[in-house]
N, C-alpha and C positions, 0 to 999 in steps of 0.2 A: 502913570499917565492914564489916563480914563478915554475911553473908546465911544466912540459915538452910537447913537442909540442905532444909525442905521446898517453899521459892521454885524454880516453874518454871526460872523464867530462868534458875537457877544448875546445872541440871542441862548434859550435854552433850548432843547431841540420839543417839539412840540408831541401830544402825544399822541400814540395809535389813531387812525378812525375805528369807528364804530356804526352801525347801523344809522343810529340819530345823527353824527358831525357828519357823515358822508351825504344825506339828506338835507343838512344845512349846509354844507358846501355847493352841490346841488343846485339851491333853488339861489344863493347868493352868485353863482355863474349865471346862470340864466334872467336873474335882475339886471346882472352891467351887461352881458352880451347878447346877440342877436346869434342865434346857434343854431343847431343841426341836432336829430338824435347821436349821430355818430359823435361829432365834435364832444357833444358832451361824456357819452361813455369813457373818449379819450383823454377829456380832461379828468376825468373820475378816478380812472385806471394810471394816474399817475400821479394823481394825489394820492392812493392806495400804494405803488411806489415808493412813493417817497416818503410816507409817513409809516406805513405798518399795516396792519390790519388788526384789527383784536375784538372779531365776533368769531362766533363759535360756526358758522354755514360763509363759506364765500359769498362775497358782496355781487349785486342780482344787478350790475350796471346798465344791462341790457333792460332790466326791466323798471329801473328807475328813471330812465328814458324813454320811455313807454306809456309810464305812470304820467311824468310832465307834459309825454305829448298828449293824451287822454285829457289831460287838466285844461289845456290849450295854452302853458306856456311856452310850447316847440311846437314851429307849425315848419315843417322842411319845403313844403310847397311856396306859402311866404317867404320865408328866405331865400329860396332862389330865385324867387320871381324879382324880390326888394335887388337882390345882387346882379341880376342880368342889367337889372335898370341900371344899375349902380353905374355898371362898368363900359354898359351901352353910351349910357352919357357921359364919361369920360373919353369916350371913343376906342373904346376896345370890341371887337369882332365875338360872333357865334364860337369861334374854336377856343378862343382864352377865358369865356365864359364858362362855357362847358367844362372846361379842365380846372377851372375854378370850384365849378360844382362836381365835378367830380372826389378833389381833394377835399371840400368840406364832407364830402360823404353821403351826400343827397339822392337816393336813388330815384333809376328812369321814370318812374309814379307820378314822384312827386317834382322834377324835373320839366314835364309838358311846358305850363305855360312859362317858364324861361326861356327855353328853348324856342318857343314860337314868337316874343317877344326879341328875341336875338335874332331870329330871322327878319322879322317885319322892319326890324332896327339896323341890316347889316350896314347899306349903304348910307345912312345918316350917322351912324357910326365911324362909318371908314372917312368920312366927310369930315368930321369934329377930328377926328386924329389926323386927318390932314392940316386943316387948319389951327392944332395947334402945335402941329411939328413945321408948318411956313413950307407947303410942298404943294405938287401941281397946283391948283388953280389959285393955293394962294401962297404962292411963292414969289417974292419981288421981282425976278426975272428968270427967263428960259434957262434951265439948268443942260447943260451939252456936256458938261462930266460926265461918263457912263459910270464912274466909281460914285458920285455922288447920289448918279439914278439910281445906283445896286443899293445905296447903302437906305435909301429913302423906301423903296420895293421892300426891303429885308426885314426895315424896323415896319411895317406893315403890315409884313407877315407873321412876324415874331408877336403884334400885337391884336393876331387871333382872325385877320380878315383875307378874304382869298384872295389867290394868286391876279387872277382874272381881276377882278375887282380894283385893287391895290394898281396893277398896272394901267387901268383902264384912268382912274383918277389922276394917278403920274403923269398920264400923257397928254390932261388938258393942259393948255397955257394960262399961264398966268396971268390974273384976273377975270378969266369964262366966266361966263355965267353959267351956273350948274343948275338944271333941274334934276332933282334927284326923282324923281319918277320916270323918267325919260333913262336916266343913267341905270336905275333900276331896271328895267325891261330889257335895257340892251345888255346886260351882265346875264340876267333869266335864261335870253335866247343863245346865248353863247354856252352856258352849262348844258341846258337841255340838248 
């Protein structure tokens, strides 16, 4: 019986990197993905893993991520900024950004303007995940469950926007009219 071409088993195991395939792997990640220096090192270090290694000096991961950022195909600043957007417009908060950019590996440098785009963004953000989870202002009707208030408050939180904020949006009625600059200021004055 003959195996498909797509069964592990049936491949032969592929061989060592070396300087140059580690270089072509490399620059073939960085083609299909939008990445990190970090991300990449970790993809590298486990292609090295998984295949071998078979150069005579340990592989310089740290500094072919270096080399690519130099080249300007890793810019870690664009990427955070591309991903705060990302996430901002799906309606995700400052904290699950950041924790975002934190696992890609992005350091505080090159982190600013995400960061500051995440802020400028919190309450239109908190606003699009409201309206696409169907909660305070656009929820079809007054919700008097406190289980169902906690659970609406929690997935809020969970999706990176403050406590303060999150409740403040919970507790307009259904169909407000919301000026997000006016809601903005009154969240401000209550942090500060």
């Amino acid at each position: 019986m003959k195996r498909s071409r797509g069964h592990r088993g049936s491949r032969r195991p592929l061989p060592p990197l070396d300087e140059a395939r580690l270089n072509e792997l490399a620059l073939r990640y960085v083609e299909r993905f939008a990445t990190t220096r970090s991300k990449l090192r970790l993809y590298l270090a486990r292609k090295v893993r998984e295949r071998g290694w078979d150069g005579s000096v340990d592989p310089d991961l740290a500094g072919i991520a270096e080399r690519f950022a130099a080249l300007g195909y890793i810019d870690d600043s664009s990427y955070a900024l591309a991903k705060s957007q990302s996430l901002t417009g799906r309606g995700y908060g400052k904290r699950r950004v950041l924790e975002t950019l934190r696992a890609a590996g992005v350091e505080e440098e090159h982190g600013v303007a995400a960061r500051g785009h995440a802020e400028a963004e919190a309450v239109s953000a908190a606003m699009r995940f409201a309206r696409r989870r169907k909660v305070g202002p656009f929820a079809q009707n007054v919700q008097y469950d406190p289980r169902e208030r906690q659970k609406a408050l929690a997935a809020m939180v969970r999706a990176g926007h403050g406590f303060d904020l999150s409740r403040a949006i919970l507790a307009l009625a259904p169909g407000a009219e919301v000026d997000v600059d006016q809601l903005s200021e009154r969240i401000r004055l209550t942090d500060a």
